[in-house]
C-alpha positions as a Python dict, from the first residue, in 0.01 Angstrom:
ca = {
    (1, 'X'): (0, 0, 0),
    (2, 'X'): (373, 93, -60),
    (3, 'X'): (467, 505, -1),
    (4, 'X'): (554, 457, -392),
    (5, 'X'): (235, 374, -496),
    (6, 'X'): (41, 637, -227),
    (7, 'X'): (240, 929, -393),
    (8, 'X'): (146, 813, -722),
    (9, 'X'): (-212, 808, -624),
    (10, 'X'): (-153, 1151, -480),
    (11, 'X'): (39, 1369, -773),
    (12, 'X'): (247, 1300, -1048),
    (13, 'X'): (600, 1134, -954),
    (14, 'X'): (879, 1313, -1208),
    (15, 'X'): (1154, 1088, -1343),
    (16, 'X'): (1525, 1184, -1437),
    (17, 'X'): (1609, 1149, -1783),
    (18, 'X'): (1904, 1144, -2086),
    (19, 'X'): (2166, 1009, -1864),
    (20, 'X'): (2339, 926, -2179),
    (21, 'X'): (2313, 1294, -2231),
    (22, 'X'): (2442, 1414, -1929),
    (23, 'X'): (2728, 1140, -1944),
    (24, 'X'): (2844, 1278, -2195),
    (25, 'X'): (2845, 1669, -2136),
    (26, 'X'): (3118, 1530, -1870),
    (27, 'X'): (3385, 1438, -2174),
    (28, 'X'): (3471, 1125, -2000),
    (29, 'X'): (3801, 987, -2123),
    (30, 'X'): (3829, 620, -2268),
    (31, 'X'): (4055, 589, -1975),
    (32, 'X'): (3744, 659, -1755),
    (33, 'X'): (3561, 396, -1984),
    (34, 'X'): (3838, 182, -1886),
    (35, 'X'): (3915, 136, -2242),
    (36, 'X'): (3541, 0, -2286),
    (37, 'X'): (3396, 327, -2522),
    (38, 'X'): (3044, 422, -2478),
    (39, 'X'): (2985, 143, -2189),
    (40, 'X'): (2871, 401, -1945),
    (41, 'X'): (2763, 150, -1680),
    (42, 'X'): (3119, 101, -1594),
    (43, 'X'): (3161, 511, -1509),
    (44, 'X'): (2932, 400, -1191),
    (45, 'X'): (3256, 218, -1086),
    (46, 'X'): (3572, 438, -1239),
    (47, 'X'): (3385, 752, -1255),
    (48, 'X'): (3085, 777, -952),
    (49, 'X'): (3172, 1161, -944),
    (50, 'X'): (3032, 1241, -1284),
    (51, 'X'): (2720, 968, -1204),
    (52, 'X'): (2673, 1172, -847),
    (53, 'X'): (2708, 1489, -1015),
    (54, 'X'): (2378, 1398, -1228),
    (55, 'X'): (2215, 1220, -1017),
    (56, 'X'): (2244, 1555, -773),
    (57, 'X'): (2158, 1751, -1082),
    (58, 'X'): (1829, 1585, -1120),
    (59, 'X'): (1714, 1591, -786),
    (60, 'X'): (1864, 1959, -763),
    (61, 'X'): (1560, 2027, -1053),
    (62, 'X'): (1285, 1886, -888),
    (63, 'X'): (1304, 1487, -1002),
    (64, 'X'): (1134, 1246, -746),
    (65, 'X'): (1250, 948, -890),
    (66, 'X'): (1661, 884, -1009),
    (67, 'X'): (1721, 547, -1184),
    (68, 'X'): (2045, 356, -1159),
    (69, 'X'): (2272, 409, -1466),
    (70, 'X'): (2285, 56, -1529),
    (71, 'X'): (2056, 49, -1812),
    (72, 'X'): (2300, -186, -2016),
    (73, 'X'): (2423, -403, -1735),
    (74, 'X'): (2303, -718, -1850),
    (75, 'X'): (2572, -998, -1940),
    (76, 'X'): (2460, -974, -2292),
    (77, 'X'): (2581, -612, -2322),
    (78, 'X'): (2851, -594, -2084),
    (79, 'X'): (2961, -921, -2295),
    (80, 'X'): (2972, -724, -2567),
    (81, 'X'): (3252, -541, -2477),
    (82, 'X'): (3458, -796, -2317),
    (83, 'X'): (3343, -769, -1924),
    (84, 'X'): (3214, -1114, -1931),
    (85, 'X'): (3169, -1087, -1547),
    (86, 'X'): (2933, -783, -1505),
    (87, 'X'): (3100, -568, -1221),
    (88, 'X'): (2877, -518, -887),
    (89, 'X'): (2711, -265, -1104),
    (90, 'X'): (2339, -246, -913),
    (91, 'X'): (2467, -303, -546),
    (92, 'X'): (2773, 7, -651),
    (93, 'X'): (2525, 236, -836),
    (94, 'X'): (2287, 221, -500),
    (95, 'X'): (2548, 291, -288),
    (96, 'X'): (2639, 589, -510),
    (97, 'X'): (2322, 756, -405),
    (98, 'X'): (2369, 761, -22),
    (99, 'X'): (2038, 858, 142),
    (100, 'X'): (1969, 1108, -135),
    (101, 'X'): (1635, 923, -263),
    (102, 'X'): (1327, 799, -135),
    (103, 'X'): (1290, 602, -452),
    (104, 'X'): (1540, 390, -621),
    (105, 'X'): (1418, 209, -935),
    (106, 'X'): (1738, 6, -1107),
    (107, 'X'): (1739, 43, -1498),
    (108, 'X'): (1804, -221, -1717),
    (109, 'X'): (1755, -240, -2094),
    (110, 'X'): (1713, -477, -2335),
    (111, 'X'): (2000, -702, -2430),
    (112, 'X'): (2015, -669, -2768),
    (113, 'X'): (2137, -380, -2951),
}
């Protein structure tokens, strides 16, 4: 059995949460956006300061479990506003974490809006 699933059998495992939330109690710029508004998934690449800065947050309350902040980094959203070649988003948002985590779920949502 995985160390995952033994904690789970052992206690509750506490997520992170409203990342969009915390994204944007940073005021990134467009600029930081790089011109693509609102597609946070890029910030993992032109901002990883503000995504470190939550990610530390989270674990700094208590979270077990951080999730990548590539929730919309599927070609159908990242299409959506003009990346039509998703950027390393998974492979940069791990590497953003260091060996802060024991647990590293990546996020992604649904592709349609």
């Amino acid at each position: 059995m995985s160390d995952f699933l033994q904690t789970v059998r052992e206690r509750v495992v506490i997520y992170d949460g409203a990342m969009g939330t915390n994204i944007q109690l940073h005021n990134p710029t467009l600029e930081d956006y790089w011109g693509k508004e609102n597609c946070s998934e890029v910030l993992v690449l032109s901002r990883p300061d503000i995504i470190k800065d939550i990610h530390a947050s989270f674990l700094q309350v208590g979270c077990d479990v951080v999730e990548t902040n590539t929730f919309g980094g599927t070609r159908v959203v990242l299409g959506e506003f003009g990346l039509q070649e998703p950027p390393v988003l998974p492979e940069a948002s791990a590497r953003n974490f260091g060996n802060m985590l024991m647990y590293l779920p990546m996020m992604v949502g649904s592709s349609a809006n």
